[in-house]
C-alpha positions as CSV (number, residue, x, y, z in Angstrom):
1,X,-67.5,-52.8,-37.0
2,X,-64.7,-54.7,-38.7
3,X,-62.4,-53.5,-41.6
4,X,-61.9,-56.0,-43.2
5,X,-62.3,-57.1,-47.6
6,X,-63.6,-60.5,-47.3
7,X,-64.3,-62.6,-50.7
8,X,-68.2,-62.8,-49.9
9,X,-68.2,-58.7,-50.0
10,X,-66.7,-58.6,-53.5
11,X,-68.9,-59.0,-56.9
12,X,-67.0,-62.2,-58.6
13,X,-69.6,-63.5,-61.3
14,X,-70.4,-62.0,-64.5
15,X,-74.1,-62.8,-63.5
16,X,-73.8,-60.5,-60.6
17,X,-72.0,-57.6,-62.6
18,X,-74.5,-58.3,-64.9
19,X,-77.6,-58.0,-62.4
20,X,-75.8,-54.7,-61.4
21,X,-75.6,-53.2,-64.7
22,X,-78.6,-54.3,-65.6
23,X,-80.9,-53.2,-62.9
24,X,-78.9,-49.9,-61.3
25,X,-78.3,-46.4,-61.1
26,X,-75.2,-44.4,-61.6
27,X,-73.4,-42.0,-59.5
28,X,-70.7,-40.1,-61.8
29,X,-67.7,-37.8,-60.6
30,X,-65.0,-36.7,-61.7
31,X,-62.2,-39.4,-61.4
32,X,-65.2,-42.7,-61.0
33,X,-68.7,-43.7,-61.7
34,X,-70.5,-46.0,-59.5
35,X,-73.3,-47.9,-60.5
36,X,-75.4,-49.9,-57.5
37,X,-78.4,-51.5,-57.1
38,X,-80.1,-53.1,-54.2
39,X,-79.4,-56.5,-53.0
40,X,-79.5,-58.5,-49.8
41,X,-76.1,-57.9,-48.7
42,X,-73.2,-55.1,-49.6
43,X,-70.8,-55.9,-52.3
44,X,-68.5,-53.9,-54.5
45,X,-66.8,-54.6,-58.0
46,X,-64.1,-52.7,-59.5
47,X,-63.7,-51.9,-63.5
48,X,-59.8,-50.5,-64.3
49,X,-59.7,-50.3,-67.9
50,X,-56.6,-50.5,-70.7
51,X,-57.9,-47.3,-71.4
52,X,-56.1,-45.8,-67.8
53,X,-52.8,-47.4,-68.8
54,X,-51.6,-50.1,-70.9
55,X,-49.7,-51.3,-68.1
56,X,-51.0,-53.9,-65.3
57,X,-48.7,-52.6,-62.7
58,X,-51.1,-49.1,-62.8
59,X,-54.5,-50.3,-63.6
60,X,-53.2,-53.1,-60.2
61,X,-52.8,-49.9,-58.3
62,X,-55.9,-48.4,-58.9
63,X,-57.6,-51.3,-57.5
64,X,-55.8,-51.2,-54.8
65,X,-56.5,-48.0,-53.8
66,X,-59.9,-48.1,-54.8
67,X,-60.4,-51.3,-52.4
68,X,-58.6,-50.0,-49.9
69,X,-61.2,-46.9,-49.8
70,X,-63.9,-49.0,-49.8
71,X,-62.4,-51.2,-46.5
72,X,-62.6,-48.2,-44.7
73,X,-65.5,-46.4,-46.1
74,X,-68.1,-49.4,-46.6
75,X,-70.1,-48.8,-43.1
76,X,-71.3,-45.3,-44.9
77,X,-72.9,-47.3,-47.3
78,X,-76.8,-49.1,-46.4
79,X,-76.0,-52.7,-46.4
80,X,-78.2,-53.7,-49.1
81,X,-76.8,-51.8,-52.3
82,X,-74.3,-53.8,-54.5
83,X,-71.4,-51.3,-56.0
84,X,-69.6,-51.3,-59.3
85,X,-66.6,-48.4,-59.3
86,X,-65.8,-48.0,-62.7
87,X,-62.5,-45.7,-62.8
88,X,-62.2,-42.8,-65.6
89,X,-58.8,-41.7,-67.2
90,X,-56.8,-39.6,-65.0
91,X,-57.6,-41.6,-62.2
92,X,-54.3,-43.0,-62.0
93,X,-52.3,-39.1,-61.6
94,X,-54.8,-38.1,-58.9
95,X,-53.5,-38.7,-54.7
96,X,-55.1,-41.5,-52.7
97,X,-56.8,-38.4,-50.9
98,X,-58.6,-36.6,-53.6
99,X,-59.5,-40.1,-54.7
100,X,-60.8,-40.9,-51.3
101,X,-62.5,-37.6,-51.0
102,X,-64.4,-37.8,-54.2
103,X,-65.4,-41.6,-53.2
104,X,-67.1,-40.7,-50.0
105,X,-69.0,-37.7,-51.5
106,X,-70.2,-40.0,-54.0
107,X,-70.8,-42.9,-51.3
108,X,-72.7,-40.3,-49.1
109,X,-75.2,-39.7,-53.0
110,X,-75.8,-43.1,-52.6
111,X,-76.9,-42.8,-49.2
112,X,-78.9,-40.3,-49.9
113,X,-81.1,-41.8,-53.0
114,X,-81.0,-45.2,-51.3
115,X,-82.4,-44.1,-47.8
């Protein structure tokens, strides 16, 4: 098991958002929604909106923190599901803990529906 964020895990085309959006299911909580769909291999995108902050510097560290909880979290997931993490407002107040918390309950959904 190796925790690691490589570039071939991460959703980088519009095509592949697209395919995502297109052909998924959502997961919603209280601080992000996740929308997946099955694929051949385990990939995750990340949606921070101006509507969190105006300013990069926060919407930047709410990717980072959401990417960071996927590293270490992603083995929970099956390895065929494709993940968008859209973040919600107030996302940006909330600790890396609750945050991590509410991401694994809603990775564990996922689990669920997928298996």
């Amino acid at each position: 098991m190796r925790f690691t964020f490589k570039k071939d895990e991460r959703l980088r085309k519009q095509r592949e958002f697209e395919n995502v959006f297109e052909n998924g299911r959502w997961v919603n909580g209280k601080y992000v929604d996740i929308c997946f769909a099955l694929d051949q291999s385990r990939k995750v995108g990340f949606i921070v909106s101006k509507k969190i902050s105006k300013k990069a510097v926060i919407r930047n560290k709410v990717k980072r923190r959401l990417r960071e909880i996927f590293r270490l979290n992603k083995y929970d997931l099956p390895d065929t599901v494709n993940l968008i993490i859209v973040a919600k407002k107030g996302v940006e107040k909330v600790s890396f803990s609750d945050l991590e918390d509410e991401v694994r309950k809603l990775f564990k959904k996922i689990s669920d529906i997928v298996d």
